[in-house]
C-alpha positions in Angstrom: -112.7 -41.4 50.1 -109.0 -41.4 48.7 -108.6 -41.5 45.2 -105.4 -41.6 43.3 -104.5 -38.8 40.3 -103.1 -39.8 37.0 -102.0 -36.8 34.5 -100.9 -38.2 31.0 -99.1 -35.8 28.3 -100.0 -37.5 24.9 -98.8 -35.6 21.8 -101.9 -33.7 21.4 -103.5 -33.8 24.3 -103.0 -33.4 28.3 -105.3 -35.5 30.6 -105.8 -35.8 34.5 -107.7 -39.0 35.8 -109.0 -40.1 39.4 -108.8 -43.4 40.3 -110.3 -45.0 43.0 -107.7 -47.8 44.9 -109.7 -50.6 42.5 -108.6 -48.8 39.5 -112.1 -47.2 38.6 -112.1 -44.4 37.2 -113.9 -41.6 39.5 -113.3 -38.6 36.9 -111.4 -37.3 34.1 -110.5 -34.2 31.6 -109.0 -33.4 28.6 -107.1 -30.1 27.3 -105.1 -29.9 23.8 -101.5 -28.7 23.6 -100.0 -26.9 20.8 -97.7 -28.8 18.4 -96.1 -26.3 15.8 -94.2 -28.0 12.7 -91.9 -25.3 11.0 -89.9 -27.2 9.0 -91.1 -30.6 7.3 -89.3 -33.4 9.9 -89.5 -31.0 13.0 -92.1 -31.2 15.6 -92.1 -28.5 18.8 -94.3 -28.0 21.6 -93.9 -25.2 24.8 -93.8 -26.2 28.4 -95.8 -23.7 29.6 -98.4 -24.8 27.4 -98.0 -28.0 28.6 -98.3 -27.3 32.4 -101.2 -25.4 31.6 -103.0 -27.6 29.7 -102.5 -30.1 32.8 -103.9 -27.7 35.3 -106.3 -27.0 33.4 -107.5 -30.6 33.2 -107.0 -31.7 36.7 -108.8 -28.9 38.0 -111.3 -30.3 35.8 -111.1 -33.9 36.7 -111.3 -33.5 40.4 -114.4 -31.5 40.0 -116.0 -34.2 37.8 -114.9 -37.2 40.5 -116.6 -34.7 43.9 -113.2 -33.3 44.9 -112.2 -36.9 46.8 -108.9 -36.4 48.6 -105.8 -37.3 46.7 -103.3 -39.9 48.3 -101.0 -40.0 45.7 -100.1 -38.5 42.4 -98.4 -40.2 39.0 -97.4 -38.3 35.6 -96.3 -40.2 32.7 -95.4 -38.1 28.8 -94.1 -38.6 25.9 -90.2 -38.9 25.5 -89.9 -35.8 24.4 -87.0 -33.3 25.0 -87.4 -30.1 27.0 -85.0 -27.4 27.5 -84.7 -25.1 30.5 -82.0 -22.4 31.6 -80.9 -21.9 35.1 -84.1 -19.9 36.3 -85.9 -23.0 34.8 -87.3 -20.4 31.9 -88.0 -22.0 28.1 -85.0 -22.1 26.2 -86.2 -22.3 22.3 -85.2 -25.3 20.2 -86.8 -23.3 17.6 -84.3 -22.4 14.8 -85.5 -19.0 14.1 -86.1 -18.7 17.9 -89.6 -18.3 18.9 -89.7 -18.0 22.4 -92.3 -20.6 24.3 -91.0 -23.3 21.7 -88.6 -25.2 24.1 -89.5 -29.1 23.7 -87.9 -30.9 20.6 -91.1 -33.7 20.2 -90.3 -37.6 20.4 -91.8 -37.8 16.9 -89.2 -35.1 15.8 -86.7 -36.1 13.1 -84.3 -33.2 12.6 -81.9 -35.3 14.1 -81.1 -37.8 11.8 -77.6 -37.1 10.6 -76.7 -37.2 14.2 -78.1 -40.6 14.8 -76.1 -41.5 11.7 -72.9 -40.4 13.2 -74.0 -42.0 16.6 -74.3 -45.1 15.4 -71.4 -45.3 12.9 -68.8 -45.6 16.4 -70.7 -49.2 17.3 -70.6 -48.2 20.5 -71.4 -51.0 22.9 -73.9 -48.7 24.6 -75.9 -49.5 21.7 -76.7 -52.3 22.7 -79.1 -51.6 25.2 -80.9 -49.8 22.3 -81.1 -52.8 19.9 -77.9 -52.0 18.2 -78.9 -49.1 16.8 -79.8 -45.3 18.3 -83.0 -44.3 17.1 -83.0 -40.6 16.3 -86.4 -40.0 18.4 -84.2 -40.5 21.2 -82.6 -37.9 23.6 -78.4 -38.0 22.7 -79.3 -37.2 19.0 -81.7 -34.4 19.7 -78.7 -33.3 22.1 -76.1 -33.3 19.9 -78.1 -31.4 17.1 -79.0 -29.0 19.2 -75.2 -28.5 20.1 -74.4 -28.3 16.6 -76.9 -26.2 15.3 -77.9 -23.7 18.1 -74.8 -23.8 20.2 -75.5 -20.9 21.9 -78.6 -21.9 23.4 -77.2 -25.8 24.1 -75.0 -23.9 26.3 -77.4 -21.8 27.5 -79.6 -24.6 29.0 -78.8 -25.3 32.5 -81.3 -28.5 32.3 -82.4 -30.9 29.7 -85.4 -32.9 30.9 -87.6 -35.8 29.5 -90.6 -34.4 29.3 -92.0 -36.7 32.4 -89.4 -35.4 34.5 -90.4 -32.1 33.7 -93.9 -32.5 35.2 -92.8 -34.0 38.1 -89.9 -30.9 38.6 -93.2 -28.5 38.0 -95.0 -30.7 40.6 -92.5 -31.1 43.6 -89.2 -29.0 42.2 -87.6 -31.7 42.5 -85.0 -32.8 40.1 -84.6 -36.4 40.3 -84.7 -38.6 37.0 -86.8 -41.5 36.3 -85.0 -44.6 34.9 -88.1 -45.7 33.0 -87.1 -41.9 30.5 -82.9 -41.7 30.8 -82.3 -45.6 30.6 -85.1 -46.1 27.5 -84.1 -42.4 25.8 -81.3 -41.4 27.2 -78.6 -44.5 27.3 -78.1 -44.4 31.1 -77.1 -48.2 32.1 -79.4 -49.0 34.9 -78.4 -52.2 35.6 -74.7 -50.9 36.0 -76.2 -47.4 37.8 -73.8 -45.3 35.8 -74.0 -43.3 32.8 -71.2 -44.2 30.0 -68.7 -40.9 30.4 -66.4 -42.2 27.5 -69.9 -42.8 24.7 -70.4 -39.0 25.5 -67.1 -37.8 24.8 -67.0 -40.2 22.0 -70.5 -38.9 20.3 -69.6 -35.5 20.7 -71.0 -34.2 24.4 -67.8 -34.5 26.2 -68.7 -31.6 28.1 -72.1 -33.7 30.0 -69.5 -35.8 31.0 -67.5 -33.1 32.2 -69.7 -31.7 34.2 -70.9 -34.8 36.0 -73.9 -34.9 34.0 -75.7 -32.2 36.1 -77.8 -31.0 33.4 -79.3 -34.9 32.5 -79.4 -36.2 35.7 -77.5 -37.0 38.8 -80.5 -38.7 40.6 -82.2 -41.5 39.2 -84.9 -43.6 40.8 -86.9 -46.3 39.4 -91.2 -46.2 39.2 -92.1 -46.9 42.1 -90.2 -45.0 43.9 -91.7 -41.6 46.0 -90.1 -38.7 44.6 -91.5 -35.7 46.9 -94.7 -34.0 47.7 -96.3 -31.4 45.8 -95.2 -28.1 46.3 -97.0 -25.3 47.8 -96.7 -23.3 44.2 -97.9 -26.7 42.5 -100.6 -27.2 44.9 -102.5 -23.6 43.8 -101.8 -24.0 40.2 -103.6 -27.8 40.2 -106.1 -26.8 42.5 -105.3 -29.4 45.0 -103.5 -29.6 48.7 -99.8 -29.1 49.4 -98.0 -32.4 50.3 -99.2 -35.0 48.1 -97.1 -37.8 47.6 -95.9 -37.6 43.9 -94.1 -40.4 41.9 -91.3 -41.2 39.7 -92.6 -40.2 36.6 -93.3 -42.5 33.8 -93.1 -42.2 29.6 -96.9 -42.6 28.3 -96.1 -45.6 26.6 -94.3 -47.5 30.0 -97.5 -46.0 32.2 -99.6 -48.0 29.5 -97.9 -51.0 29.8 -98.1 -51.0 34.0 -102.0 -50.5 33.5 -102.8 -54.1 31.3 -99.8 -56.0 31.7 -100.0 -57.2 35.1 -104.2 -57.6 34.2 -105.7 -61.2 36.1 -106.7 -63.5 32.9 -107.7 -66.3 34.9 -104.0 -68.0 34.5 -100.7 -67.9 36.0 -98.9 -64.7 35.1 -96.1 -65.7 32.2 -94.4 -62.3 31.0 -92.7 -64.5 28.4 -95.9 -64.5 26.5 -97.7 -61.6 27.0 -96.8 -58.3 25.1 -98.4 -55.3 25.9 -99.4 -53.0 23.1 -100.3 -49.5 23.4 -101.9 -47.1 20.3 -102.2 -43.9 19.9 -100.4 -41.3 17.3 -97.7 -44.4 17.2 -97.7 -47.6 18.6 -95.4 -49.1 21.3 -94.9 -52.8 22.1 -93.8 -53.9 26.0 -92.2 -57.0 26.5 -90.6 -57.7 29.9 -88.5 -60.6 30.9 -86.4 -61.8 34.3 -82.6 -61.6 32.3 -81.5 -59.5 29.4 -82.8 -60.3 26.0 -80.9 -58.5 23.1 -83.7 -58.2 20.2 -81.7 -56.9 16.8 -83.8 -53.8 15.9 -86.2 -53.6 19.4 -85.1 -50.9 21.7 -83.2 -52.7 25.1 -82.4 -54.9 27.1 -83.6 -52.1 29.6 -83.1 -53.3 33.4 -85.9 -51.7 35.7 -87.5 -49.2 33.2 -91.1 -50.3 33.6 -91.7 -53.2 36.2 -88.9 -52.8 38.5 -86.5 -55.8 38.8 -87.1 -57.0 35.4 -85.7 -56.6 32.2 -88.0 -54.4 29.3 -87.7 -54.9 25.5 -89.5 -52.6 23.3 -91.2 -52.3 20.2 -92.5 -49.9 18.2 -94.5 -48.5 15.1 -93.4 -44.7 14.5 -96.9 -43.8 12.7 -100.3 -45.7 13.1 -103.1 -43.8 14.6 -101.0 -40.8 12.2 -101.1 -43.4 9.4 -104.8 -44.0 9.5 -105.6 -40.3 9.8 -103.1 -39.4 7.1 -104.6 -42.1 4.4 -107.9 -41.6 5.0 -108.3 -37.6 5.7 -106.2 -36.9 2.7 -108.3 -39.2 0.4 -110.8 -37.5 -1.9 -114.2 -39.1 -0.3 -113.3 -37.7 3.3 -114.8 -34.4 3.6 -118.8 -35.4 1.8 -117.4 -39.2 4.5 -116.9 -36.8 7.3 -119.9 -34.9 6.9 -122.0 -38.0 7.2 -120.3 -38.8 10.2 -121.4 -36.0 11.9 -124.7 -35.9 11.3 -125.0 -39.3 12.2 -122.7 -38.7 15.9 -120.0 -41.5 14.5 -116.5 -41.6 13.7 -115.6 -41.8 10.4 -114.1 -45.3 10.7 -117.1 -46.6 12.3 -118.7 -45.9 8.5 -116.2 -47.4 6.7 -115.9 -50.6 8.5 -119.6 -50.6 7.7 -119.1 -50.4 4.4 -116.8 -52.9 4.4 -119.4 -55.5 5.8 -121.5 -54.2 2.6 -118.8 -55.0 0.5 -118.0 -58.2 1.8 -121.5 -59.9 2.1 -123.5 -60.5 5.0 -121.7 -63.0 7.4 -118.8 -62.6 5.6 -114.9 -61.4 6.7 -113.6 -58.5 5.2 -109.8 -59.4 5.9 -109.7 -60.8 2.1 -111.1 -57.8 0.4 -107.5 -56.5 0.4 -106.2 -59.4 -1.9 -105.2 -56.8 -4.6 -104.8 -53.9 -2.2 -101.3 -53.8 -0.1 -99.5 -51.0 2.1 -96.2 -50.7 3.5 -96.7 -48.4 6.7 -93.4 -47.0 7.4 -94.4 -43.4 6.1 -92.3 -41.8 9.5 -89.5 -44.6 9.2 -89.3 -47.7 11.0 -88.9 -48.0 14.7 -88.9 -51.5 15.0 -87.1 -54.4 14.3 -85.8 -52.7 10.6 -84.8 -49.1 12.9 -84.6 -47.4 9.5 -85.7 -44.0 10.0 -85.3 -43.5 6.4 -88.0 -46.2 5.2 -91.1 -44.7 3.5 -94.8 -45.7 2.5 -95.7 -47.6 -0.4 -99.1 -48.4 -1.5 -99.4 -51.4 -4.3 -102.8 -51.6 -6.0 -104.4 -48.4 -6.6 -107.1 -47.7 -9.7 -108.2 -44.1 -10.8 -111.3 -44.9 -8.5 -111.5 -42.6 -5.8 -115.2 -43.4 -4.0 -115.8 -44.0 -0.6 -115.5 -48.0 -1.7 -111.8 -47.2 -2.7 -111.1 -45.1 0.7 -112.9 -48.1 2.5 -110.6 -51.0 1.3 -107.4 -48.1 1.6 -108.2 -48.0 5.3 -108.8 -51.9 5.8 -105.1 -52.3 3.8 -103.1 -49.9 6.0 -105.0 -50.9 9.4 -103.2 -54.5 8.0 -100.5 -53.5 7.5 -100.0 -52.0 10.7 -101.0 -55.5 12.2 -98.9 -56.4 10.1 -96.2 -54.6 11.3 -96.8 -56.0 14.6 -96.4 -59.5 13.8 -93.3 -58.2 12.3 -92.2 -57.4 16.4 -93.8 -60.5 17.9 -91.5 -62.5 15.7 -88.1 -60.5 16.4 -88.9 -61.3 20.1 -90.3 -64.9 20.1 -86.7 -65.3 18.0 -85.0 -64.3 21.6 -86.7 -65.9 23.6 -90.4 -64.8 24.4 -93.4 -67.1 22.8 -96.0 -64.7 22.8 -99.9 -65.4 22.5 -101.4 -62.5 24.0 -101.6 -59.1 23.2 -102.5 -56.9 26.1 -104.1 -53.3 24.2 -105.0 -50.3 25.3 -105.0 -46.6 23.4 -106.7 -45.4 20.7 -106.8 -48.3 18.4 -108.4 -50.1 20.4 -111.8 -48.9 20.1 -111.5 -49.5 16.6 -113.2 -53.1 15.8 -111.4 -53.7 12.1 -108.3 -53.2 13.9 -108.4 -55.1 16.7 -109.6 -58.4 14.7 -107.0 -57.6 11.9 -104.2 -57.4 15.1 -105.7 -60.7 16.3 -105.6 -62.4 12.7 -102.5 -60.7 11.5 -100.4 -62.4 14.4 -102.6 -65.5 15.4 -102.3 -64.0 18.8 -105.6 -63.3 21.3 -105.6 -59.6 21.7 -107.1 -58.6 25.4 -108.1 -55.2 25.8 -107.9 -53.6 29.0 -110.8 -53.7 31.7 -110.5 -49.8 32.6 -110.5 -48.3 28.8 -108.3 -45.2 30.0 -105.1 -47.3 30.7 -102.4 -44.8 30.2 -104.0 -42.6 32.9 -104.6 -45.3 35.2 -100.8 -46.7 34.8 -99.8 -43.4 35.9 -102.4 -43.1 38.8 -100.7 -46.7 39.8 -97.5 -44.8 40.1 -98.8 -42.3 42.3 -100.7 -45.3 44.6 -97.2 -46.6 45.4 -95.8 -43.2 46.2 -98.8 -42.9 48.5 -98.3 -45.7 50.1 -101.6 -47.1 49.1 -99.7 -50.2 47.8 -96.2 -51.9 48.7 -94.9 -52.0 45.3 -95.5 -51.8 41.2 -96.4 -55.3 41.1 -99.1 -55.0 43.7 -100.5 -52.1 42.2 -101.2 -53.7 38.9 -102.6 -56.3 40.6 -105.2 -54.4 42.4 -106.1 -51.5 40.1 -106.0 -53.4 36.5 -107.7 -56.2 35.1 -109.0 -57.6 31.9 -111.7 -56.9 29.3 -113.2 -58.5 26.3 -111.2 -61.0 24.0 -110.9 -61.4 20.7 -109.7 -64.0 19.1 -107.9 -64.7 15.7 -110.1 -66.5 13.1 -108.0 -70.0 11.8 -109.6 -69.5 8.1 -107.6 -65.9 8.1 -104.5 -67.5 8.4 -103.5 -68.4 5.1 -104.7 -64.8 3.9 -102.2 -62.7 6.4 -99.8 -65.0 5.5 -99.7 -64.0 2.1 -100.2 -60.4 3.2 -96.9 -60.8 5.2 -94.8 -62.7 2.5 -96.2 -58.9 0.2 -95.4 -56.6 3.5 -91.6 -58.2 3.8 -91.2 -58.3 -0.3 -92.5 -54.5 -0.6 -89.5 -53.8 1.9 -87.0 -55.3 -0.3 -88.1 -53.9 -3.3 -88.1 -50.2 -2.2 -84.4 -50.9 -1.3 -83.9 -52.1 -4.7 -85.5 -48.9 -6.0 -82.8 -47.4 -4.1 -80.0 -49.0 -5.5 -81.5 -48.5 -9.2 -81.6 -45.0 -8.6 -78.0 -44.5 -6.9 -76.8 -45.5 -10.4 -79.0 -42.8 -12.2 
């Protein structure tokens, strides 16, 4: 039997999936990566880690799914930034130089001056990035690293997105995917040329100068079939030589090609269907025929995820971070925690049962937050404020500090991250879209409080994905069009995805989230109005 292989770098995690051509999931495996922090803002990871972790993890995937024959291979990552000389050995990003440390993390914020004096020239490459250049993005990691470490920014003979670096490991080859340098990088797909004069402008005349060998002279869009895996690749996976391998993908994008396209029994209308994906942060896929300019949400991006049409996206910087920051740093986790273990449940399992306690039987417990708000912008705001310099507030705390209190804190900021959504949906409906569904996959998804509250917060239907490891199975879609197993993306989805269960907002909710909004927008204004008070301090 063929079978199709999806590998997926997450932040914490790297993870290898077999698919059969249905999209069922044959086998899968999990490794962690390292993520060192050694300054408060920075986040690193190693390559070799990385590419370790992923053997690891196929090896152990194909085991689990019988050792079917592969037809095609996909890899999708985060956006983050990694660093290579000419002999394709780690350069460190590391300020006091540690070695393996050669990938600047998309959730990385050292950067932020430079995004600052990116965005001060109003370039009109900005706006293919919603006006404003985010500094998780590529060109601001770039140009601190030229600033700060010059010596090793000269040093690197390659700067890769992270995606493109598994597929170079894979096949050697160094072709870029548009779905990484036109979302991260500024390349102007629908114009197939990057913008020499930004470069010099910003800083990096000398990318220009160099014909932008080190970022990419080859671009291709998903879909396309990069190469064949490499002999060396082949031993270190555990798999044969000359696989058909993919255009890589960013995890996010991958997500969106595995529910996006899903069947719901209806003609396909992009215009209202948004795909969300969870995880450490959140990331919100719109896609439309023409160019939609959405103040705040990252594009108009032409061919970055479905080919041929146009991608807006959204995005929460912190929300699967957010809920594990708030509720492992409360004072009832660790005797919460405990209980969860012996009992073989996750921690928020328990507290969204003591939130049904709390509410009454039959009750909701949306309205046991009237007195409780959050604003969840702890990491800054991706999306639609892109203010990387907005922080958390929390409005409504007592000195109580039981497992009640850490209960109602964790339905608050799981609201406030709906919250936050809604905040998205309504910058894009304002451009054109009129979206009512709310395609989901990741990890907030198997969450039930924050599903409804998604559901409620926007008064959209929230459909969650037929196959629950979506990511993986975008990416093994990838690798079924490089193998020929499918004519093209859209096929693909067809085929492989589908839809699962439904949930659907409750009407008597509505007036509550409303009122939760009108707080989540004031909270906003009134930090900034702390900020002036204080300038004049």
């Amino acid at each position: 039997m063929e079978a199709l292989l999806g590998i997926d770098v997450g932040t914490g995690s790297a993870r290898a999936g077999i698919f059969t051509r249905e999209g069922r999931l044959l086998g899968h495996a999990s490794r962690e990566i390292a993520l060192w922090r050694p300054a408060p803002g920075y986040a690193q990871q190693s390559s070799r880690d990385i590419w370790n972790a992923v053997a690891a993890a196929v090896r152990e995937a194909a085991q689990a799914a019988g050792n079917p024959t592969i037809a095609g291979i996909g890899c999708d990552a985060t956006c983050s930034l990694v660093v290579l000389d000419a002999a394709a050995n780690p350069v460190s990003v590391d300020p006091a130089g540690a070695a393996a440390q050669d990938i600047i993390v998309w959730m990385d914020h050292r950067a932020e001056a430079e995004a600052e004096r990116i965005n001060a020239g109003r370039h009109d490459v900005l706006r293919y990035v919603g006006g404003r250049i985010s500094l998780e993005m590529q060109t601001p990691k770039l140009l601190w690293l030229k600033t700060h470490l010059p010596d090793r920014f000269a040093r690197a003979a390659y700067f890769l997105d992270l995606p493109d670096f598994l597929t170079f490991k894979a096949t050697g080859s160094l072709t870029r995917s548009l779905c990484s340098t036109v979302c991260k990088w500024t390349y102007l797909s629908h114009e197939q040329r990057w913008d020499a004069d930004f470069f010099r402008a910003i800083g990096l005349g000398e990318l220009a100068d160099e014909g932008f060998a080190r970022i990419g002279t080859e671009l291709a869009p998903m879909g396309t079939r990069l190469g064949t895996l490499s002999a060396e690749a082949a031993a270190t996976l555990g798999l044969e030589p000359g696989i058909p391998v993919g255009v890589s993908a960013i995890d996010a994008h991958a997500g969106g090609l595995g529910v996006i396209g899903a069947a719901l029994g209806e003609p396909t209308d992009f215009d209202r269907r948004l795909a969300l994906i969870g995880g450490t942060s959140s990331c919100h896929m719109a896609v439309s025929p023409a160019p939609r300019f959405v103040p705040g949400v990252w594009g108009p991006y032409f061919s970055a995820m479905v080919p041929g049409l146009w991608l807006n996206e959204g995005g929460q910087s912190a929300t699967g971070a957010l809920l594990d920051h708030v509720v492992e740093t409360h004072a009832a986790y660790p005797a919460l925690a405990a209980a969860a273990r012996a009992e073989g449940r996750h921690v928020f399992a328990l507290l969204a049962d003591r939130l049904a306690t709390m509410a009454g039987p039959g009750k909701p417990i949306a309205r046991l937050t009237s007195g409780l708000h959050v604003m969840p912008d702890f990491h800054g705001n991706r999306s639609p404020r892109a203010d990387a310099s907005l922080r958390g507030m929390i409005s409504g705390l007592s000195l109580a500090a039981g497992p009640d209190d850490l209960a109602l804190l964790y339905l608050a900021t799981v609201q406030a991250i709906a919250l936050g959504t809604r905040h998205i949906v309504e910058a894009l409906d304002a451009q054109g879209y009129a979206i009512d569904t709310i395609l989901a996959c990741g990890g907030g998804t198997r969450d039930p409080v924050y599903l409804q509250a998604h559901a409620d917060a926007t008064g959209c239907r929230v459909v969650l994905a037929r196959e629950e490891e979506a990511v993986l199975l975008g990416a093994a879609i990838l690798g079924a069009v490089a193998g020929g197993v499918f004519p093209g993306i859209e096929a693909a989805m067809a085929a492989m995805s589908g839809a699962g269960r439904t949930i659907t907002p409750d009407p008597a909710q509505r007036r509550h989230y409303d009122a939760k909004y009108a707080v989540f927008q004031r909270m906003h204004d009134d930090q900034l109005a702390y900020r002036r008070l204080m300038a004049g301090g």
